[in-house]
N, C-alpha and C positions, 0 to 999 in steps of 0.2 A: 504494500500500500504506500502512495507517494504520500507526500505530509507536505503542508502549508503554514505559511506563518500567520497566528491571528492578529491582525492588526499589525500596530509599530509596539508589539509587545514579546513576550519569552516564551510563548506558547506554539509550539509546531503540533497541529492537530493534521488527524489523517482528511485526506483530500476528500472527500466523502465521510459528512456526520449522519446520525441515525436519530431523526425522527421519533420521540416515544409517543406522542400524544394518540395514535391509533390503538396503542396497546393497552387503552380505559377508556375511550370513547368514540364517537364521531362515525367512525367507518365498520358499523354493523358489530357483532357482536367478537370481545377480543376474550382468548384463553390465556390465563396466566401462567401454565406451566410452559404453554409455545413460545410467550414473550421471552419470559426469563430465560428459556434457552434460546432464545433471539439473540438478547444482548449479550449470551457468554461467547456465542458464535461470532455474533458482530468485532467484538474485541479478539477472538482468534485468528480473525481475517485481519486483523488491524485498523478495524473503524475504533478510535476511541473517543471519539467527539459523540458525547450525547447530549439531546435537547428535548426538555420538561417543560412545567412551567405549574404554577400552585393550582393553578387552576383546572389542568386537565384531570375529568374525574374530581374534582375535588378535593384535590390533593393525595388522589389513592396513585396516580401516576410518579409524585415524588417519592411516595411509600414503595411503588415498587422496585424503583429503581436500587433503593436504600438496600433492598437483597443483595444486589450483584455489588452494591459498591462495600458493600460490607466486606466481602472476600477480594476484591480487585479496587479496592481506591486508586489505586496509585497507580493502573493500567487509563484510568478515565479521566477527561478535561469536562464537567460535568455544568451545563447551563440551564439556568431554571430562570422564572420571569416573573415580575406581579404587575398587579393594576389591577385586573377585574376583580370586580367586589361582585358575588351573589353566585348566581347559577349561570354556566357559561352558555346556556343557550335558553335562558329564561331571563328573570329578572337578573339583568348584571349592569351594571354601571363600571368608569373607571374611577380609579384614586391613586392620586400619585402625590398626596397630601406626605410632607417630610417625616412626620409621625406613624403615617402607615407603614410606610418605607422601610424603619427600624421595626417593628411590628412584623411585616411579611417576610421579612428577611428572616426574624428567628425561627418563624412556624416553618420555614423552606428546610432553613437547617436541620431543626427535629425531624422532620419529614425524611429527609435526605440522611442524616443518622452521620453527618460528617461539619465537622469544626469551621471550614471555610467553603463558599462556592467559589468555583474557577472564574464564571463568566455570570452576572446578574443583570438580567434585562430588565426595562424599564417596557411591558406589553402593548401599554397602549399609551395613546400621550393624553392627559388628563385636562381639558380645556380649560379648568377654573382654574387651575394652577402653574404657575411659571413653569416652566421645564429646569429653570435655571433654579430653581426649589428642590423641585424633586431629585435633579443632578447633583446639588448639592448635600443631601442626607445622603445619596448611593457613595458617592465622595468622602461623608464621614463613617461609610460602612469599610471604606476602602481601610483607613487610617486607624481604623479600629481591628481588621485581618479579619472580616467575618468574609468579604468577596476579594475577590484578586482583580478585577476589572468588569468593566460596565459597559453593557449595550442598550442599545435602541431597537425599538419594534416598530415597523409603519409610519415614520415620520416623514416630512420633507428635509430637503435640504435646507431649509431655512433655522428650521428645530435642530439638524441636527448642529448644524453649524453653531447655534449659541450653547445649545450641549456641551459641545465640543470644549468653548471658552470657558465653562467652569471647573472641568476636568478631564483629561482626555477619553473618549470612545473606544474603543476597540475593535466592535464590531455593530454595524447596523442588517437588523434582520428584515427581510421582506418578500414579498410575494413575487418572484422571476423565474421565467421559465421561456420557452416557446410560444404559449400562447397568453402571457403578461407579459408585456415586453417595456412596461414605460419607463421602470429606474433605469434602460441604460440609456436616456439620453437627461434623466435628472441627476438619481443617485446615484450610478456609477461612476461618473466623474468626480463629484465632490467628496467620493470616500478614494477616488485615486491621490487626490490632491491632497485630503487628512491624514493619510494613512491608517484608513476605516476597513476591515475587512468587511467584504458582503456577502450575509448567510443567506442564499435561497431558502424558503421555504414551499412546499407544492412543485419542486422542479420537475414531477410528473405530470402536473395540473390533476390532482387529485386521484390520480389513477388513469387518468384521460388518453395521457401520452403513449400508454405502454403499450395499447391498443385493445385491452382487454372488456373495452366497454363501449357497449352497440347503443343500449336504450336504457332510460329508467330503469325499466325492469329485471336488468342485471343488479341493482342493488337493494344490502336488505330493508325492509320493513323502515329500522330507527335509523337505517345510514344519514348523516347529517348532510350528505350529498343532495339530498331529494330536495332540500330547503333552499337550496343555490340553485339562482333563474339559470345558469350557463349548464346545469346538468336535467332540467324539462325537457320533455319531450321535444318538443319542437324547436327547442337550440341546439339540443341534441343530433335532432335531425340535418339540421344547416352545418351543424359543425365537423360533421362524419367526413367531409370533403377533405378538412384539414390531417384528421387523423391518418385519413386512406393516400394522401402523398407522404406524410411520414414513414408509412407502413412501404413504400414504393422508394422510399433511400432505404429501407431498411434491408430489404432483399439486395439491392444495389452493393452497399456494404458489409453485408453480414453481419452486422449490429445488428444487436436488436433495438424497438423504439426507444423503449427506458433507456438504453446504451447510449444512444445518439444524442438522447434529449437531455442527458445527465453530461456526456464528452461536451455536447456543444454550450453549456453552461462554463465548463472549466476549462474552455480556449478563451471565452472572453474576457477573462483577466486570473493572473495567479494570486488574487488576494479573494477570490471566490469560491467558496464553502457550501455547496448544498447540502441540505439535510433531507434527502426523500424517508419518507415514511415508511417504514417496515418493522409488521410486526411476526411476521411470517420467515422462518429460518429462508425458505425455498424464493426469496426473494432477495438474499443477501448478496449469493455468488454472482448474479447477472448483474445487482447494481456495481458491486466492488470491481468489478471486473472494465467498468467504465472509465477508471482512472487513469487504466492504461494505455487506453485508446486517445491515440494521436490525428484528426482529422485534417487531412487536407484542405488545403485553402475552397479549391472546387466542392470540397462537402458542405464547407460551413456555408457558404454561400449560400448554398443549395438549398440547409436546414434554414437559415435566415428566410429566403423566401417562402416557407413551407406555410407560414403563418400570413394572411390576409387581414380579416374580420373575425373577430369571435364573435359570437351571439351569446349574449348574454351576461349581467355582470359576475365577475367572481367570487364575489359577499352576498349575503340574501340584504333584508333592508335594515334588518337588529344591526348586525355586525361591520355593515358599511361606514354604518355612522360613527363607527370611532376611528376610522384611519386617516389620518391628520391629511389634512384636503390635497394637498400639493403633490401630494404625491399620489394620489389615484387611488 
């Protein structure tokens, strides 16, 4: 497994992080003896960049992780996140009030069952509150050794850049992939310029990319996929066009889709970190296997144009509303 550097920081995490948030919610129903041997797999491969956050599950997802870090801390660079207050797909608000901050930060720790976190995200940006507030209690978590460095979730560049000025960033998290494409002509510059590493998150578009998914009705009952307008039936339908010239480099190449759609995330700059989601061992080796693949200029190209129009947005309407404007 290749390793990258996080940020302008001491942390070389593997090219490829792993996603837990699927392994306690969101995408149909998860087993927990599969997970756990998920992420003992994942770290045999050499993924050891993992990403939580207090909220997935309820905080059963920090609990689970707290198994594996129990016996392997020191194999994992471990990133958890706050801000949402409630039920992540009910009643939730955010808070990034400096009092929370200390407050979320311990309950993560007990949860996580380890003395310091590696990397502490700030989830969502909290509108009644300065950024340059809540930057500044993750800052006095710094100087206290409860976190080792601090990120951002869903911001613009304008946040992140005063961010930035009360202490430095490491890493900003966001939605890129093949069919989100708008941080690289906002955020990716501005974290070249910081020296901001940028974590994909969804670099499959939820599954979309791999190719494994026709209609709705490939997904289960509670999948939190049905609630996003871009995976209805009838965006579904408009958007199969995209998936079917993916699937036409993919025979071209011998990659597979997820191979491609994961390679052509990590030609577009070396301070790029995707995290796809896997909860499933038999989904490890194909993603892992992506890091290695070096695409020709004629590919990326190629994958560049594979994307037109998406239909539909990639939030439902709850969860839209807290991603800081500028940035889509």
């Amino acid at each position: 497994m290749q390793t990258r550097r996080l940020g302008n920081n001491q942390y070389d995490v593997s090219a490829i992080g792993l996603g837990c948030w699927g392994m306690s919610h969101a995408y149909g129903p998860a087993d927990e003896k599969e997970s756990l041997a998920t992420m003992e797999n994942a770290l045999d491969l050499g993924i050891n960049f993992f990403d939580t956050a207090d909220v997935y599950g309820s905080g059963h997802n920090e609990s689970l992780i707290a198994r594996v870090l129990k016996k392997r801390r020191q194999d994992v660079v471990i990133a958890t996140k706050f801000g949402f207050v409630g039920d992540e797909h009910g009643a939730v608000r955010v808070c990034g009030r400096p009092e929370y901050v200390a407050t979320a930060c311990e309950e993560s720790l007990k949860r996580l069952g380890v003395d310091v976190i590696d990397l502490y995200y700030l989830h969502r940006l909290d509108p009644d509150v300065p950024v340059e507030e809540t930057v500044g209690a993750m800052a006095d978590l710094v100087a206290q050794g409860k976190i080792r460095t601090i990120g951002l979730s869903e911001v613009s560049v304008a946040t992140l850049r005063r961010a930035h000025a009360v202490h430095p960033v490491t890493v900003l998290q966001s939605e890129f992939s093949l069919w989100h494409r708008d941080v690289e002509q906002t955020i990716l510059p501005a974290c070249r310029e910081l020296e901001v590493s940028l974590v994909p998150y969804c670099p499959l578009g939820r599954g979309y990319l791999t190719g494994s998914l026709s209609t709705v009705d490939d997904l289960a009952k509670a999948d939190y996929r049905r609630a996003i307008p871009r995976f209805n039936a009838a965006a579904m339908d408009r958007n199969q066009r995209l998936v079917d010239r993916l699937n036409q480099l993919s025979r071209t190449s011998g990659h597979t889709p997820a191979q491609l759609a994961i390679a052509w995330l990590l030609a577009k700059d070396p301070s790029i970190v995707p995290i796809p989601g896997m909860k499933r061992r038999r989904h490890l080796t194909e993603n892992v296997s992506a890091a290695a693949i070096r695409l020709s200029t004629k590919m990326i190209n190629a994958l560049d144009a594979v994307v037109d129009q998406v239909a539909g947005e990639r939030h439902n309407a709850n969860n839209l509303q807290f991603v800081d404007h500028e940035n889509g």
